[in-house]
N, C-alpha and C positions, 0 to 999 in steps of 0.2 A: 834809532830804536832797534834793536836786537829780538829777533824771535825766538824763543825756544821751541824748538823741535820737540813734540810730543810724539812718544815710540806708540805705534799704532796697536800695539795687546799692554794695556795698565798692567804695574806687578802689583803683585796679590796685597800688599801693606797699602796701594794707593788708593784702589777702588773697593769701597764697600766692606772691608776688611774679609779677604779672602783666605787669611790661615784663619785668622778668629773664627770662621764656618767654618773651616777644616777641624778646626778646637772641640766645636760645638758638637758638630757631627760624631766627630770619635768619642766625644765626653758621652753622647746616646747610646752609642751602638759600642763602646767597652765593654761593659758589663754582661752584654750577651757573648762576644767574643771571648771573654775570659770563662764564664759558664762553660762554654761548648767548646772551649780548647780541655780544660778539668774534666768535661767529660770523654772527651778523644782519651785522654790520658790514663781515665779509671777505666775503660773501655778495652784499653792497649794491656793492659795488666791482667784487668779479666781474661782477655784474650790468653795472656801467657801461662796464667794458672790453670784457665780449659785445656790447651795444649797438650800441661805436664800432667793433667788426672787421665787424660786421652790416650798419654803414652805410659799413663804407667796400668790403665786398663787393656790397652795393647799387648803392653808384656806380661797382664793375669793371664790373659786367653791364651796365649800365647804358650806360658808354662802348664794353664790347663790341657791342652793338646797334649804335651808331652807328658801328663801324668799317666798312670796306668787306669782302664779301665774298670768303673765301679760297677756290682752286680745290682741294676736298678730294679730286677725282675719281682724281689720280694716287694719292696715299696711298694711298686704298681701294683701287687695282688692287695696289700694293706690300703690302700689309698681308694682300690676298688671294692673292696670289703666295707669300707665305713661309708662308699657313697653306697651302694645296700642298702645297707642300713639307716642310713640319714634319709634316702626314699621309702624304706616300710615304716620307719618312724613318724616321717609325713602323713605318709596315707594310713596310718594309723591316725595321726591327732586329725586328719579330716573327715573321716567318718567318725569318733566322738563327736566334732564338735555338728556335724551333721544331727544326730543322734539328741545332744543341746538340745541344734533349732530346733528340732520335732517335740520335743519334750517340754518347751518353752510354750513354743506357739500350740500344744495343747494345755500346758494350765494356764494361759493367757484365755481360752477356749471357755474353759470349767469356769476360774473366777467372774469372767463377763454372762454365764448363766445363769451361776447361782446369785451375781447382781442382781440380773433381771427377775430372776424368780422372788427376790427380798423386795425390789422394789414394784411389781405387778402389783395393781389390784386385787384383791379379795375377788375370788371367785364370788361370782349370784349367786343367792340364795337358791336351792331345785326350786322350783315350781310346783304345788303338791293339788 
């Protein structure tokens, strides 16, 4: 009788089918891997197009430096002129509308008296 020698670690075809899990496994977890590599890659691209707007906002500033100074001085007096006025304009509509509420809450006043005066009682007769 002849014995065979059994190698002491089984390959992977002998026992339990050990690529077949190796199969199974990658046939799971592909589709996440292929996802998340597609996004690495739209990631990488983004990346190089942020880059190129970066460097070419670099080279605005850059030429803005070397432009000649603009006289900003009028602006600011325009720009402080119409906030002015956009604050007396304010305070203007909030005293009308001040002016409103007072006006409101007294014919709210009148109406609810001369209610009450339509619907009181008839004065008694004097007493003679």
């Amino acid at each position: 009788m002849s014995q065979e020698k059994s190698s002491p670690i089984p390959s992977p075809d002998e026992v339990g089918g050990g690529s077949e899990m190796a199969a199974g496994i990658m046939a799971v977890i592909q589709p996440s891997v292929q996802l998340l590599d597609s996004q690495i890659v739209s990631t990488k691209r983004a990346q190089a197009v942020l880059a190129e707007k970066i460097q070419d906002m670099a080279d605005l500033l850059h030429n803005l430096g070397e432009e000649p100074e603009y006289d900003l001085d009028v602006y600011t007096r325009k720009i402080d002129d119409s906030k002015r006025r956009i604050t007396n304009a304010g305070s203007t509509l909030e005293k009308i509308h001040d002016r409103l509420s007072k006006l409101q809450r007294e014919i709210a006043r009148q109406v609810h008296k001369e209610k009450t005066e339509m619907t009181a009682p008839a004065p008694a007769p004097p007493k003679r």
